[in-house]
C-alpha positions in Angstrom: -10.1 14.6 15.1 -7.4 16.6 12.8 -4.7 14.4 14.0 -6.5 11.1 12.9 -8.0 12.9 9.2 -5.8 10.9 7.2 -6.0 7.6 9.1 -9.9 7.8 8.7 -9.8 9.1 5.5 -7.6 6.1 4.1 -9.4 3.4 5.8 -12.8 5.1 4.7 -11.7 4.8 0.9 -9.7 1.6 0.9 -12.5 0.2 2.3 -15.0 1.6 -0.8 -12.7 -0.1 -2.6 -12.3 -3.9 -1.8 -14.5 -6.7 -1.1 -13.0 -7.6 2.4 -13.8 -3.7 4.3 -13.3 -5.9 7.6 -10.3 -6.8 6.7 -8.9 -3.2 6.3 -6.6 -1.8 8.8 -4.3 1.3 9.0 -2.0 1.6 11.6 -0.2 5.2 11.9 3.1 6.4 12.9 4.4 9.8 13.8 8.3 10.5 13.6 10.3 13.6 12.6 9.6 12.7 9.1 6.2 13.1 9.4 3.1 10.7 9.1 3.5 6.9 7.9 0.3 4.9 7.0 0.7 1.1 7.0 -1.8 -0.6 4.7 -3.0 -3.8 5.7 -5.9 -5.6 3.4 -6.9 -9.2 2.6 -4.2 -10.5 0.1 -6.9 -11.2 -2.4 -8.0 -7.0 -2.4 -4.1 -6.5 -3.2 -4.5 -5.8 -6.8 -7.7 -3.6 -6.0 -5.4 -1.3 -3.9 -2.8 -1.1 -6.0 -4.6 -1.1 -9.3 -3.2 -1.4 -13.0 0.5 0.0 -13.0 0.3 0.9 -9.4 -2.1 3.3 -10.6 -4.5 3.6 -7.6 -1.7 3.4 -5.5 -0.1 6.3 -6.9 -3.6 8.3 -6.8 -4.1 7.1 -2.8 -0.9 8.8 -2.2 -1.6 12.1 -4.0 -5.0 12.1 -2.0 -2.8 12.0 0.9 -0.5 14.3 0.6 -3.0 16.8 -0.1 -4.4 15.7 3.2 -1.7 16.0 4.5 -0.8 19.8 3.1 -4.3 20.5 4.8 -2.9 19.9 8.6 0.5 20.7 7.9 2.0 17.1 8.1 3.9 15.1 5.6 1.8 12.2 5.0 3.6 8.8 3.3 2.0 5.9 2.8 3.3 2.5 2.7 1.2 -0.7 1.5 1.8 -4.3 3.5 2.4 -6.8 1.0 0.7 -10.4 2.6 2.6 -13.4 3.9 3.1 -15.6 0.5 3.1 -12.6 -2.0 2.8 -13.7 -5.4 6.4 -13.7 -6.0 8.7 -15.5 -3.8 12.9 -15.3 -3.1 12.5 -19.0 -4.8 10.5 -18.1 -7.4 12.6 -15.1 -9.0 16.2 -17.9 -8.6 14.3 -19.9 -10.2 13.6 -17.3 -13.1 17.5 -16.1 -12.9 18.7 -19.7 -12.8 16.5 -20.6 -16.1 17.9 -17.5 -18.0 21.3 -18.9 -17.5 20.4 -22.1 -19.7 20.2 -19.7 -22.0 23.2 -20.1 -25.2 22.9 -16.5 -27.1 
């Protein structure tokens, strides 16, 4: 059960905090740098998880580590970003190649 604490304990809260839970899933990887969480949520909970700033994000991670501290495992945690993110490669050319229209 202590080797999967931080895979339940991530899916337990990500879950309290979007309005897809089914569509929550963590898949975890152990290497010599320790624990990696993969994040996977319905694209429309991606602002829940990662909150204002990134600050949920950041306080997910902290929660982590701590878990982490508490089986002696380095615990990282690294959030999916869906298929058709809300900024594309085309998107951001776009927004370089305006800026050059630009006379200053």
């Amino acid at each position: 059960m202590s080797e999967l604490a931080d895979q339940n304990f991530l899916e337990y809260v990500v879950k309290a905090l979007v309005d897809n839970p089914n569509d929550v899933k963590v898949d975890r990887k152990v290497d010599e740098m320790g624990v990696l969480l993969t994040l996977h949520v319905n694209p429309e909970n991606m602002g829940q998880v990662i909150g204002r700033s990134g600050n949920t994000a950041k306080a997910l991670r902290t929660l982590l580590r701590v878990v982490g501290m508490k089986h002696n495992a380095r615990v990282t945690l690294k959030i999916e970003e869906p298929e058709g993110g809300r900024r594309t490669p085309a998107a951001e050319k776009k927004d370089i190649d305006d800026l050059g229209d630009l006379k200053l």
